[in-house]
N, CA, C and O atoms as a GROMACS GRO file, in nm:
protein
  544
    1UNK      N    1  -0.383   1.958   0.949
    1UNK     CA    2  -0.287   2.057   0.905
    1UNK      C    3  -0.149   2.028   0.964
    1UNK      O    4  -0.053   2.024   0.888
    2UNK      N    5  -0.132   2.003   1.118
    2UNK     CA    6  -0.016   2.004   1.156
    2UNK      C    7   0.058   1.811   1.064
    2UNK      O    8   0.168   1.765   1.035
    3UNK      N    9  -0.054   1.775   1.055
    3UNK     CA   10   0.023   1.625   1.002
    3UNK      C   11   0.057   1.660   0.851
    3UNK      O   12   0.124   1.579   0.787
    4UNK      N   13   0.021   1.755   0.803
    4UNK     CA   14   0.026   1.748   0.653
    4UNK      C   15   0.212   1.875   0.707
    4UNK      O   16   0.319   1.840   0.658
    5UNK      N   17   0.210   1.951   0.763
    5UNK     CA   18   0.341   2.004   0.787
    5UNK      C   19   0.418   1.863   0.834
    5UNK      O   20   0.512   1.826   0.763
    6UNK      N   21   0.384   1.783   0.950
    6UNK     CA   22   0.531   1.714   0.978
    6UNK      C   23   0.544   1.602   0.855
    6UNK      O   24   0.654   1.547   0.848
    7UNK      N   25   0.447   1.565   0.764
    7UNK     CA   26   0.466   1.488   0.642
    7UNK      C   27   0.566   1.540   0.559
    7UNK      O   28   0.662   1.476   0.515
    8UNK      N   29   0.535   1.677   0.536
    8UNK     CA   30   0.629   1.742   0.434
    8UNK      C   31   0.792   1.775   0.485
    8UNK      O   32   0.893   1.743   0.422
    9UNK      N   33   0.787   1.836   0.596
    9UNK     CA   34   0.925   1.861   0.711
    9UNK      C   35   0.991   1.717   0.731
    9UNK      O   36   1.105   1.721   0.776
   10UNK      N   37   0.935   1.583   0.703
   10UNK     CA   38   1.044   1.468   0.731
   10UNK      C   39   1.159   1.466   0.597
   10UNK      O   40   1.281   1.477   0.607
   11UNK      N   41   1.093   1.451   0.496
   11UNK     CA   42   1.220   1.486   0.346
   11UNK      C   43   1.298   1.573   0.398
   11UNK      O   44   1.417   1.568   0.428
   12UNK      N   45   1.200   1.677   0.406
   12UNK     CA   46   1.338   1.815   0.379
   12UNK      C   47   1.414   1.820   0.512
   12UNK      O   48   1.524   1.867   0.481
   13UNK      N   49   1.414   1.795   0.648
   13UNK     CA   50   1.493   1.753   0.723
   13UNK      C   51   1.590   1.652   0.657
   13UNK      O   52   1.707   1.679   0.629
   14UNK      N   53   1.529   1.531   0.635
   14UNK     CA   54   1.634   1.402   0.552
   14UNK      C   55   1.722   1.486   0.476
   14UNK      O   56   1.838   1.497   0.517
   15UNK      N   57   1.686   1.548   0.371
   15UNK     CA   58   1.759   1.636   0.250
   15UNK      C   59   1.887   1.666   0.318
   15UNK      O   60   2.001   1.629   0.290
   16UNK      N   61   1.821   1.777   0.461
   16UNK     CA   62   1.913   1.903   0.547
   16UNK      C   63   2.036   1.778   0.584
   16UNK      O   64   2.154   1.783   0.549
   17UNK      N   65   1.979   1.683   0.653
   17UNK     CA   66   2.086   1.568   0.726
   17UNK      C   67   2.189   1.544   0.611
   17UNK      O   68   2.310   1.555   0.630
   18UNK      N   69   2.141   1.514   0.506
   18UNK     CA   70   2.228   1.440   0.375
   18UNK      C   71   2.311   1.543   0.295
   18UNK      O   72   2.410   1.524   0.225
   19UNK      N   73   2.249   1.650   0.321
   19UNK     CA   74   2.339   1.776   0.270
   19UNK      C   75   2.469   1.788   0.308
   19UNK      O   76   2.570   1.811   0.241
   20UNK      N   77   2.455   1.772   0.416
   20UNK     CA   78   2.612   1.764   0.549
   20UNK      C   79   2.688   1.632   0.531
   20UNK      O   80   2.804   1.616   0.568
   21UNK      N   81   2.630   1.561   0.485
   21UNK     CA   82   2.731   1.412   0.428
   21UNK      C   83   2.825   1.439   0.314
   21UNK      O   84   2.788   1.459   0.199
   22UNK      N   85   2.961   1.437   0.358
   22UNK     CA   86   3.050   1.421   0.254
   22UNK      C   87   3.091   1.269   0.205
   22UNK      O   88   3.078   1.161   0.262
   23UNK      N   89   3.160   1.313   0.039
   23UNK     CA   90   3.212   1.200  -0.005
   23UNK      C   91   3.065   1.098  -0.074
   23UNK      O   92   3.077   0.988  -0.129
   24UNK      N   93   2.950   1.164  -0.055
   24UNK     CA   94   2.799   1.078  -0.087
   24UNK      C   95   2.784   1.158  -0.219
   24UNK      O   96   2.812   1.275  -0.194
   25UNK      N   97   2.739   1.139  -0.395
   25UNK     CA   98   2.711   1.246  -0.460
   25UNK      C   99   2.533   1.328  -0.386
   25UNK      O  100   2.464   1.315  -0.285
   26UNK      N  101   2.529   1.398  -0.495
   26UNK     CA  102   2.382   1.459  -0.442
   26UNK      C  103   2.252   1.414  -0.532
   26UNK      O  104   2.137   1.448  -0.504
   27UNK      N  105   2.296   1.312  -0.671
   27UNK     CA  106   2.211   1.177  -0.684
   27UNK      C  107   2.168   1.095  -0.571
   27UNK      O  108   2.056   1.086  -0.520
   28UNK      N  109   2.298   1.025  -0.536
   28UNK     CA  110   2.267   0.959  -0.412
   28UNK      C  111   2.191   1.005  -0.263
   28UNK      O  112   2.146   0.934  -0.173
   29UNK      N  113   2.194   1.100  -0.273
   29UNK     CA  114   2.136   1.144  -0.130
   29UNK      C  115   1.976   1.204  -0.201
   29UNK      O  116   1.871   1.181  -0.140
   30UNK      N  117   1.975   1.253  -0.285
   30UNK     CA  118   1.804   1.256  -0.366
   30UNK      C  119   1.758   1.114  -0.357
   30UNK      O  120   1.649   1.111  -0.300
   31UNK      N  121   1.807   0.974  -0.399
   31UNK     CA  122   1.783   0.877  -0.434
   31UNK      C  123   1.710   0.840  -0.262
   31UNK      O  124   1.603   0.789  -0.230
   32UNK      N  125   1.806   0.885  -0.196
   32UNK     CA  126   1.741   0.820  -0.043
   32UNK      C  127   1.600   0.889   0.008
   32UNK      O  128   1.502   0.840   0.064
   33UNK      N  129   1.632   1.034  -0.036
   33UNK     CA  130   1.520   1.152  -0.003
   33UNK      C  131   1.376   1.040  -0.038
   33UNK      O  132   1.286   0.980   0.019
   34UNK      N  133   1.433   1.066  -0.170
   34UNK     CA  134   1.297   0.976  -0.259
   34UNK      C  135   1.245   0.876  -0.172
   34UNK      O  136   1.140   0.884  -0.108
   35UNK      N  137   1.344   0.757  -0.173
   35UNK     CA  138   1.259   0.641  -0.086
   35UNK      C  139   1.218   0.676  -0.008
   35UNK      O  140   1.104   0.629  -0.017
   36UNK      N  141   1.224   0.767   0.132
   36UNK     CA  142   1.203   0.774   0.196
   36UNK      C  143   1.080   0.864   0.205
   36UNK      O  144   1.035   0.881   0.318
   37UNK      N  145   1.009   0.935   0.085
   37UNK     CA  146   0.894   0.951   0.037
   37UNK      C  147   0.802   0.843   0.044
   37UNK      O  148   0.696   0.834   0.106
   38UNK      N  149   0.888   0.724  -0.063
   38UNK     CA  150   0.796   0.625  -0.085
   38UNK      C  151   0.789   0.545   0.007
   38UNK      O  152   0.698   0.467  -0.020
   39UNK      N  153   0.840   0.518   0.113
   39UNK     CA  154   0.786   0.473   0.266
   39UNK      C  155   0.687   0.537   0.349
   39UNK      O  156   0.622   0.482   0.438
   40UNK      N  157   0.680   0.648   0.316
   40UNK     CA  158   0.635   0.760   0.414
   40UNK      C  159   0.502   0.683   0.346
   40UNK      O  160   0.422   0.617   0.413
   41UNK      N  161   0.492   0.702   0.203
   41UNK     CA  162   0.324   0.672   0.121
   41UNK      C  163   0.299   0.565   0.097
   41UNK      O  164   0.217   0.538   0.008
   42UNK      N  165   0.356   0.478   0.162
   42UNK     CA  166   0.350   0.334   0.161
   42UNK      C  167   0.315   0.305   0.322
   42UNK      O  168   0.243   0.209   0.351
   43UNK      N  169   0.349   0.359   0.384
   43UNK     CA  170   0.273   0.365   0.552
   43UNK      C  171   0.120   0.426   0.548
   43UNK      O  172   0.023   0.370   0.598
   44UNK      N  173   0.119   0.534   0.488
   44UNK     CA  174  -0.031   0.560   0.483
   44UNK      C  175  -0.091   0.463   0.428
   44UNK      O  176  -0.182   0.404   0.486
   45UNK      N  177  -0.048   0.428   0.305
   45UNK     CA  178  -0.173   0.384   0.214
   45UNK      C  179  -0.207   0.258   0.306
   45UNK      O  180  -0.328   0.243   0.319
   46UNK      N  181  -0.125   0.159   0.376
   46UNK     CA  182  -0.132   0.067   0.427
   46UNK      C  183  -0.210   0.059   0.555
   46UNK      O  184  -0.286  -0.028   0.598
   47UNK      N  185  -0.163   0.189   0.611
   47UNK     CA  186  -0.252   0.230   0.732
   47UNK      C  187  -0.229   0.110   0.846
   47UNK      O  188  -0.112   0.101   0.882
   48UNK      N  189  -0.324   0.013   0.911
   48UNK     CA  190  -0.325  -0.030   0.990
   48UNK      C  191  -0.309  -0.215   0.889
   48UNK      O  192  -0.316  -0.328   0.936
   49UNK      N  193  -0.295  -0.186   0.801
   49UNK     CA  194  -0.330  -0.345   0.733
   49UNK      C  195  -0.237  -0.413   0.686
   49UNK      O  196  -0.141  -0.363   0.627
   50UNK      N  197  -0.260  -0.596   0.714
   50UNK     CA  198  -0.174  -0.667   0.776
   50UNK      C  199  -0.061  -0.696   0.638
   50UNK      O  200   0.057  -0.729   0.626
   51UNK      N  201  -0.180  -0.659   0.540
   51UNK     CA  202  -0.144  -0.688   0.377
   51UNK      C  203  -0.009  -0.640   0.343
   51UNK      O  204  -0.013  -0.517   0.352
   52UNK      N  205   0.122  -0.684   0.304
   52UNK     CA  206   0.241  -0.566   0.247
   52UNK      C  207   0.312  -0.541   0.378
   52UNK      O  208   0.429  -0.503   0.373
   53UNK      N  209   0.238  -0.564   0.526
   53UNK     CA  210   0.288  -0.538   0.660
   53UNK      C  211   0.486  -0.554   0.629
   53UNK      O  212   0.574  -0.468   0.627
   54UNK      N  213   0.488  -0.737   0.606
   54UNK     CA  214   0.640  -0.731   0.614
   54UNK      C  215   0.679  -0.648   0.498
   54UNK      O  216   0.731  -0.547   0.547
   55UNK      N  217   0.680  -0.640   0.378
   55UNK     CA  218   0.739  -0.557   0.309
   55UNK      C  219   0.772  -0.380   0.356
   55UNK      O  220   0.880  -0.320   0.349
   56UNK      N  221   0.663  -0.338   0.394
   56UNK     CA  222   0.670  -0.236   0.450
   56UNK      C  223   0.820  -0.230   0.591
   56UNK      O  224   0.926  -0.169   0.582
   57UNK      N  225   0.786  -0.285   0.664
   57UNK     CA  226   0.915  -0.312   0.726
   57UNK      C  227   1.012  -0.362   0.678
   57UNK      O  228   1.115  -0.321   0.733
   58UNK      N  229   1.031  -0.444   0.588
   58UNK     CA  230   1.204  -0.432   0.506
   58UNK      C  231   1.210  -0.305   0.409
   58UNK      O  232   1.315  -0.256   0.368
   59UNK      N  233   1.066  -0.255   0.375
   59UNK     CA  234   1.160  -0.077   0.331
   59UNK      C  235   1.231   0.025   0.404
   59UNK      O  236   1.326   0.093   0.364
   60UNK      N  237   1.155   0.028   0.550
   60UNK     CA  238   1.165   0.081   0.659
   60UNK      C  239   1.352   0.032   0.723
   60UNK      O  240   1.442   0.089   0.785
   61UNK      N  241   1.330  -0.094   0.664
   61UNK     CA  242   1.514  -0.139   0.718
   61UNK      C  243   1.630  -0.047   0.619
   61UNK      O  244   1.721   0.031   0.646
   62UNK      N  245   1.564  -0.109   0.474
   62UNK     CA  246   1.665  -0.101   0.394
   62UNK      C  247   1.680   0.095   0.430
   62UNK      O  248   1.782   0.153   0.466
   63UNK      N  249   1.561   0.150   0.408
   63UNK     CA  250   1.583   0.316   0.417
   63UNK      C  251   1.676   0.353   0.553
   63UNK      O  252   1.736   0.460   0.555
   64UNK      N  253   1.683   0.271   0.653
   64UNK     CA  254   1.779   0.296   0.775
   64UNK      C  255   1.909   0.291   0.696
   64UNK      O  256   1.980   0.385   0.661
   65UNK      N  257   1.927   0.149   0.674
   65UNK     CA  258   2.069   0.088   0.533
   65UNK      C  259   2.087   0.208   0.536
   65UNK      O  260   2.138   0.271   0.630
   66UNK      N  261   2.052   0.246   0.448
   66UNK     CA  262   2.102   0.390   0.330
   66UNK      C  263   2.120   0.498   0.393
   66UNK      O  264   2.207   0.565   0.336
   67UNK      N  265   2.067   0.565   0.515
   67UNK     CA  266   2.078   0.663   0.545
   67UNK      C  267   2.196   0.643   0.676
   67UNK      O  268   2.236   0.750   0.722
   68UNK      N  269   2.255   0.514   0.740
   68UNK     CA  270   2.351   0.464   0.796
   68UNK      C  271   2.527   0.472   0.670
   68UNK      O  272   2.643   0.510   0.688
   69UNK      N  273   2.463   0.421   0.570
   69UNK     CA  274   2.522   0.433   0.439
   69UNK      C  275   2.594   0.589   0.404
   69UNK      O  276   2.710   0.625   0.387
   70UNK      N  277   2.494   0.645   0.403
   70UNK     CA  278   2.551   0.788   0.353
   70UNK      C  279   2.632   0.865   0.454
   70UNK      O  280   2.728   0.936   0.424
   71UNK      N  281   2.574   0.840   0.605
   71UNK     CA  282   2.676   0.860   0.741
   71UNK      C  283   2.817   0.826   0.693
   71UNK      O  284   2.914   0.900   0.678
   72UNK      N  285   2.802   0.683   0.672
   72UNK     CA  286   2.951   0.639   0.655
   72UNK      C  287   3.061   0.668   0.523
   72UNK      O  288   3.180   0.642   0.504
   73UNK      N  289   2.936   0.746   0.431
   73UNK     CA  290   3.031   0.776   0.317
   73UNK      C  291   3.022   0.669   0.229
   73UNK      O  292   3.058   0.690   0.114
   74UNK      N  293   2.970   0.529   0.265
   74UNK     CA  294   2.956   0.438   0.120
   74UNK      C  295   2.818   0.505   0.019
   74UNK      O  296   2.698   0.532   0.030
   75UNK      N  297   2.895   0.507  -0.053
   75UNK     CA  298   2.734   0.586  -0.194
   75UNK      C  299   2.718   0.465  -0.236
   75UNK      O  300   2.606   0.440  -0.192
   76UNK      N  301   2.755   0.366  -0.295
   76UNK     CA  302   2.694   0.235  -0.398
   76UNK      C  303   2.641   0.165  -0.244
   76UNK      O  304   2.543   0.099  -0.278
   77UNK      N  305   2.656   0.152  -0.120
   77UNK     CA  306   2.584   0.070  -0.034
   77UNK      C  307   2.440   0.179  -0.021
   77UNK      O  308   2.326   0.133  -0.028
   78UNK      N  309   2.465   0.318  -0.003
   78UNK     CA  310   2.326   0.376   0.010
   78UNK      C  311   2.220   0.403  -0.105
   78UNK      O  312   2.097   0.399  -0.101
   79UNK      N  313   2.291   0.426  -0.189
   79UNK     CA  314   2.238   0.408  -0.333
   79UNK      C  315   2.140   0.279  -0.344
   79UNK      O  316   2.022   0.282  -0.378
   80UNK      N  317   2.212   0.170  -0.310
   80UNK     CA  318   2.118   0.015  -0.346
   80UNK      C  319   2.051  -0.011  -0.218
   80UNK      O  320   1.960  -0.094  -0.226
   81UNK      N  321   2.073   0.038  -0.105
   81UNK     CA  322   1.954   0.018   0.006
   81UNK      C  323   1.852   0.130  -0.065
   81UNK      O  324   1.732   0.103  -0.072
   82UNK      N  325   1.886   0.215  -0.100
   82UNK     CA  326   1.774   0.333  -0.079
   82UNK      C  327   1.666   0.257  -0.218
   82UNK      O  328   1.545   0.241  -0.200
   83UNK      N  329   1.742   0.212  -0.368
   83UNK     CA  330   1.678   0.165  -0.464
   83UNK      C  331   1.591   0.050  -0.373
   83UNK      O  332   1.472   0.032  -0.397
   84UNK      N  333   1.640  -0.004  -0.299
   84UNK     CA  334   1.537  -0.160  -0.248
   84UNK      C  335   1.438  -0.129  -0.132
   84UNK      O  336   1.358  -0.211  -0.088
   85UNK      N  337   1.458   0.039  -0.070
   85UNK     CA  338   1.389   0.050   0.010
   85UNK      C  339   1.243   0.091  -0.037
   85UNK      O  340   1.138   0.082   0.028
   86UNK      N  341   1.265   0.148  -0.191
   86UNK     CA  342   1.175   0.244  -0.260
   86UNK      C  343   1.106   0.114  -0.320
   86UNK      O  344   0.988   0.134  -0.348
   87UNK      N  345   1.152  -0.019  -0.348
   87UNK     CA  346   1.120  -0.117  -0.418
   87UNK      C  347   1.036  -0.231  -0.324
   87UNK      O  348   0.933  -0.286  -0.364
   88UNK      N  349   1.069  -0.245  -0.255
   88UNK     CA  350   0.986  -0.307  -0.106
   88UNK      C  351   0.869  -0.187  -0.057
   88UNK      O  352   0.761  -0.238  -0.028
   89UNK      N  353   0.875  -0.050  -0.044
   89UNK     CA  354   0.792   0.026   0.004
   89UNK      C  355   0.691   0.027  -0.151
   89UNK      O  356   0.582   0.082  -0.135
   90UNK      N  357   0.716  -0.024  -0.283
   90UNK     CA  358   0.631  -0.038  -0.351
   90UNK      C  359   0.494  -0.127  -0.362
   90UNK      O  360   0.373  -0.115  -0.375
   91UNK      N  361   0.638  -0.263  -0.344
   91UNK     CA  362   0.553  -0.408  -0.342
   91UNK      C  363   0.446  -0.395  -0.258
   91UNK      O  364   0.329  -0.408  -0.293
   92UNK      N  365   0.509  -0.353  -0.086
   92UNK     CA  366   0.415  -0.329   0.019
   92UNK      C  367   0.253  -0.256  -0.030
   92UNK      O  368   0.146  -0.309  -0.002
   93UNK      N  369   0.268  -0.132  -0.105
   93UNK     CA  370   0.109  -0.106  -0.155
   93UNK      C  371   0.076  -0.214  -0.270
   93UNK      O  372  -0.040  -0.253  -0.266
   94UNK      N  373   0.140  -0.260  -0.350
   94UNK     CA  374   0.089  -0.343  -0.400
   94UNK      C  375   0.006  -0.471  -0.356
   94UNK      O  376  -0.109  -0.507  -0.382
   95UNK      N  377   0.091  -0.517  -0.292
   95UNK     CA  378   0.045  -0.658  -0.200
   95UNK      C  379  -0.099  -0.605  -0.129
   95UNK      O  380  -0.186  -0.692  -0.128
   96UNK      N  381  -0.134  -0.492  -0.077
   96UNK     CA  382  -0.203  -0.428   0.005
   96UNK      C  383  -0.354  -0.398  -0.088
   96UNK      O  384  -0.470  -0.401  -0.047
   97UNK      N  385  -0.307  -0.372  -0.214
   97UNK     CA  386  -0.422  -0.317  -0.324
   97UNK      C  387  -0.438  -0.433  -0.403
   97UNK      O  388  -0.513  -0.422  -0.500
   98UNK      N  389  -0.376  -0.556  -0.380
   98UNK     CA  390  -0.435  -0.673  -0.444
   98UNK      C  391  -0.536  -0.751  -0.386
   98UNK      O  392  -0.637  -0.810  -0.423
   99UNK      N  393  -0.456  -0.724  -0.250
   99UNK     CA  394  -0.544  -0.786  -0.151
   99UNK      C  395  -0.668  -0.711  -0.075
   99UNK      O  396  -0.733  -0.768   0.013
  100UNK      N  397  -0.690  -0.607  -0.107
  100UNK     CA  398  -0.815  -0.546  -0.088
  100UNK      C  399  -0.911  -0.595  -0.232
  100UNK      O  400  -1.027  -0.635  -0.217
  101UNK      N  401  -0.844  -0.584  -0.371
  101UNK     CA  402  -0.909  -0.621  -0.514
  101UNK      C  403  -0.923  -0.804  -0.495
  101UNK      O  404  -1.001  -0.869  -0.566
  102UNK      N  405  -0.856  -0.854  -0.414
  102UNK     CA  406  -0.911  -0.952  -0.416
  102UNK      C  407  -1.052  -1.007  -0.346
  102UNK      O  408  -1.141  -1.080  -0.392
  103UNK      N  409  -1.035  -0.932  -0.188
  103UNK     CA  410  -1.176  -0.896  -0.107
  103UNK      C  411  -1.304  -0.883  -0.186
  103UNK      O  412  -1.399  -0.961  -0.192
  104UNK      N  413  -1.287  -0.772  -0.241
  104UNK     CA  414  -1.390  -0.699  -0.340
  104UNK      C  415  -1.440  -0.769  -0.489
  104UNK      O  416  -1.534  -0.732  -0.560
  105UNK      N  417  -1.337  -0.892  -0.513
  105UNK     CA  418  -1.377  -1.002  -0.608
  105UNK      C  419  -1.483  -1.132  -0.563
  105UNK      O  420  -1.566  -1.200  -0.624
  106UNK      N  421  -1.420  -1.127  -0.392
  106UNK     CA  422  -1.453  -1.275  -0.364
  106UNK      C  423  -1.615  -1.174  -0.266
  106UNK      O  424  -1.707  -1.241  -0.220
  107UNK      N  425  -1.615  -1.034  -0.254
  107UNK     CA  426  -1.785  -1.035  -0.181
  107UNK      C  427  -1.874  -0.979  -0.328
  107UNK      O  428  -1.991  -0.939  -0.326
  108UNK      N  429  -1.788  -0.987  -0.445
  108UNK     CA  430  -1.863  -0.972  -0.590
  108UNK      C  431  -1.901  -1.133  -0.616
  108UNK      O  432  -2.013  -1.160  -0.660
  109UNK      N  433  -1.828  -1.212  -0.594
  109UNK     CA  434  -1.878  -1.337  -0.656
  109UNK      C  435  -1.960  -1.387  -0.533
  109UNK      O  436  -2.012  -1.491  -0.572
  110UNK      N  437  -1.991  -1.369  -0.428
  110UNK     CA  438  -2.057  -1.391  -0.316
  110UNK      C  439  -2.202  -1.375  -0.323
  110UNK      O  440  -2.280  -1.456  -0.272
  111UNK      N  441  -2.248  -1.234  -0.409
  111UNK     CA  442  -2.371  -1.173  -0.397
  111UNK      C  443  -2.412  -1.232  -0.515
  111UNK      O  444  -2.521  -1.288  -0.506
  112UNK      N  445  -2.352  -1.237  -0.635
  112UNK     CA  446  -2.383  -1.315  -0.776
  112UNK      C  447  -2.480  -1.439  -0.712
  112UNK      O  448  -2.602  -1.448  -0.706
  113UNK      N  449  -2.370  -1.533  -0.664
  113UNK     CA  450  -2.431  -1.624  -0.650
  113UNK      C  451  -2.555  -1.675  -0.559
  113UNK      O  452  -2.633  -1.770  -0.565
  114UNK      N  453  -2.531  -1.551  -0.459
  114UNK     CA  454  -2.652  -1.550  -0.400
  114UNK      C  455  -2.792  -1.476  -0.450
  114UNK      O  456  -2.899  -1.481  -0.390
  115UNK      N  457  -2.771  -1.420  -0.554
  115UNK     CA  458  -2.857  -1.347  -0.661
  115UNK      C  459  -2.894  -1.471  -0.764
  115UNK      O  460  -3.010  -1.478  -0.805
  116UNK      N  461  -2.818  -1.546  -0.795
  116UNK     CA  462  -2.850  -1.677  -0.880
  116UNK      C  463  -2.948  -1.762  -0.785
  116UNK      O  464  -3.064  -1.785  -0.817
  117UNK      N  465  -2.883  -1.811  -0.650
  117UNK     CA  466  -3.005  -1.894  -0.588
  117UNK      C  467  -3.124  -1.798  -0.550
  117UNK      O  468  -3.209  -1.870  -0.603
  118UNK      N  469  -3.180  -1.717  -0.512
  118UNK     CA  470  -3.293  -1.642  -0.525
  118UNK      C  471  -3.357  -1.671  -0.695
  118UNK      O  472  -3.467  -1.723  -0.712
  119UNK      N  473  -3.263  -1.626  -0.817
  119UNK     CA  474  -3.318  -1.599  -0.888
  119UNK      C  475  -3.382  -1.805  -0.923
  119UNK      O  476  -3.491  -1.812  -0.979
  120UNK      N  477  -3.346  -1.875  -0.904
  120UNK     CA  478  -3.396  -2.045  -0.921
  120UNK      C  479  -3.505  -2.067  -0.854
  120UNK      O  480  -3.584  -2.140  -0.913
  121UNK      N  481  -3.553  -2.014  -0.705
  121UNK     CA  482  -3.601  -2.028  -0.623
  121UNK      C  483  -3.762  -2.002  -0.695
  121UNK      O  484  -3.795  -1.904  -0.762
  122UNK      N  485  -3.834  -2.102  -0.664
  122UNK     CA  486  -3.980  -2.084  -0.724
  122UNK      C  487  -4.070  -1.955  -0.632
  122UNK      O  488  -4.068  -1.909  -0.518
  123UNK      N  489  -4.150  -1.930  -0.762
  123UNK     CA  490  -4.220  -1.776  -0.664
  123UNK      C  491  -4.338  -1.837  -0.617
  123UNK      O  492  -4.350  -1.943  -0.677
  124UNK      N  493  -4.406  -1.823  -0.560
  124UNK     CA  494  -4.540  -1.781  -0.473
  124UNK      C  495  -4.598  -1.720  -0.574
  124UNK      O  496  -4.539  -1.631  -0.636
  125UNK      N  497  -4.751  -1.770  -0.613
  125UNK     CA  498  -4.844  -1.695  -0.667
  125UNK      C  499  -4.875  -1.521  -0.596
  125UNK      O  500  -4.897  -1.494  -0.478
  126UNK      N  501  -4.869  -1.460  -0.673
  126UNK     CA  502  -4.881  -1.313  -0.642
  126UNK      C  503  -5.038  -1.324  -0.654
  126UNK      O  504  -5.111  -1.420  -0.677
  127UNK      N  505  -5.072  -1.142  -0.619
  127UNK     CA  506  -5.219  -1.139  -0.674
  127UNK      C  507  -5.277  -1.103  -0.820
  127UNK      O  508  -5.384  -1.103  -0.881
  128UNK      N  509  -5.133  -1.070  -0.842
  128UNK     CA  510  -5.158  -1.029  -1.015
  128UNK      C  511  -5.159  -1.178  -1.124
  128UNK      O  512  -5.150  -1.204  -1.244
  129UNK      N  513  -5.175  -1.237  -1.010
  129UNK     CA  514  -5.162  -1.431  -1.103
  129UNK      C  515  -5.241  -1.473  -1.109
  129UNK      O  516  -5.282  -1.509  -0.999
  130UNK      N  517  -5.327  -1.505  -1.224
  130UNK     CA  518  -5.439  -1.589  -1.156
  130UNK      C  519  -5.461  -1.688  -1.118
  130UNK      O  520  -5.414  -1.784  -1.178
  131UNK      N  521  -5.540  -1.705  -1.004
  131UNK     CA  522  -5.506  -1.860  -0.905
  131UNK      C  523  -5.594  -1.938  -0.968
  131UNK      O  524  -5.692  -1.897  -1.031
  132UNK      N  525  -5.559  -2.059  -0.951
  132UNK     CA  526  -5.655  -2.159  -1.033
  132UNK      C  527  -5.713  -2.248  -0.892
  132UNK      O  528  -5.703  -2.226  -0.771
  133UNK      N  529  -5.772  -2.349  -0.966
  133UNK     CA  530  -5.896  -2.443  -0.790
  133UNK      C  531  -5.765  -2.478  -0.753
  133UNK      O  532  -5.762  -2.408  -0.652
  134UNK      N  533  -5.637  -2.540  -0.754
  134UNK     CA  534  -5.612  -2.600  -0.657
  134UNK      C  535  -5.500  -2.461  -0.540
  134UNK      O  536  -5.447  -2.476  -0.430
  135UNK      N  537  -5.504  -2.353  -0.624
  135UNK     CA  538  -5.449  -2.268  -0.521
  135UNK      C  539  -5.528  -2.256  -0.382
  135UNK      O  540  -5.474  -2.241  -0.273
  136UNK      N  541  -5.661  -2.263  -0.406
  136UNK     CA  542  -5.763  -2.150  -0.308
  136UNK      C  543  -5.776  -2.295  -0.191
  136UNK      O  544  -5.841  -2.285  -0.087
   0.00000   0.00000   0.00000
């Protein structure tokens, strides 16, 4: 509960900060809000994994960019960090969900084939077979 409050309280703090920025429109300062969503859900989904790792940290830069950006009053510099921060914090789950779908391809083709050599493998007379003289 308390993580699902400070999840939601980091935007709307961001928002409160960007509100007080003059000379930024209030596109531009939504535009940063946003990325900085899509970092936030681009850290979870990634969690501890190595997959998307650097991308995740150049969203994490560029979203600094932008919110350094809007301090200073440039809107087209925070505007295009915040677009590349939201665009890197994408790739990052991507890279992350390919590379788990790739895992899950290569222990699918793993068991196949180990289901193929079993299935080649000659059987042993059962008891439901009938044995002939040279079994016994």
């Amino acid at each position: 509960m308390n993580s699902l409050i400070t999840r939601a309280a980091g935007p709307l703090m961001l928002a409160g900060l960007l509100a007080g920025c003059s000379g930024v429109s209030d596109l531009t300062k939504e535009h940063v809000a946003r990325s900085e969503t899509s970092v936030q859900q681009a850290q979870q989904t990634l969690g501890n994994s190595e997959q998307g790792a650097v991308e995740l940290q150049h969203a994490k830069e560029n979203l600094d960019a932008a919110r350094k950006a809007i301090k200073d009053g440039n809107e087209k510099s925070a505007d295009r960090y915040a677009q590349m921060a939201q665009l890197d914090a994408e790739l990052a789950v991507s890279k992350s969900q390919s590379a788990a779908a790739r895992k899950a391809a290569d222990e699918l083709l793993a068991s196949i084939k180990t289901l193929r050599q079993e299935a080649e493998r000659p059987t042993a007379p059962t008891d439901a077979q009938p044995r002939t003289t040279d079994d016994r």
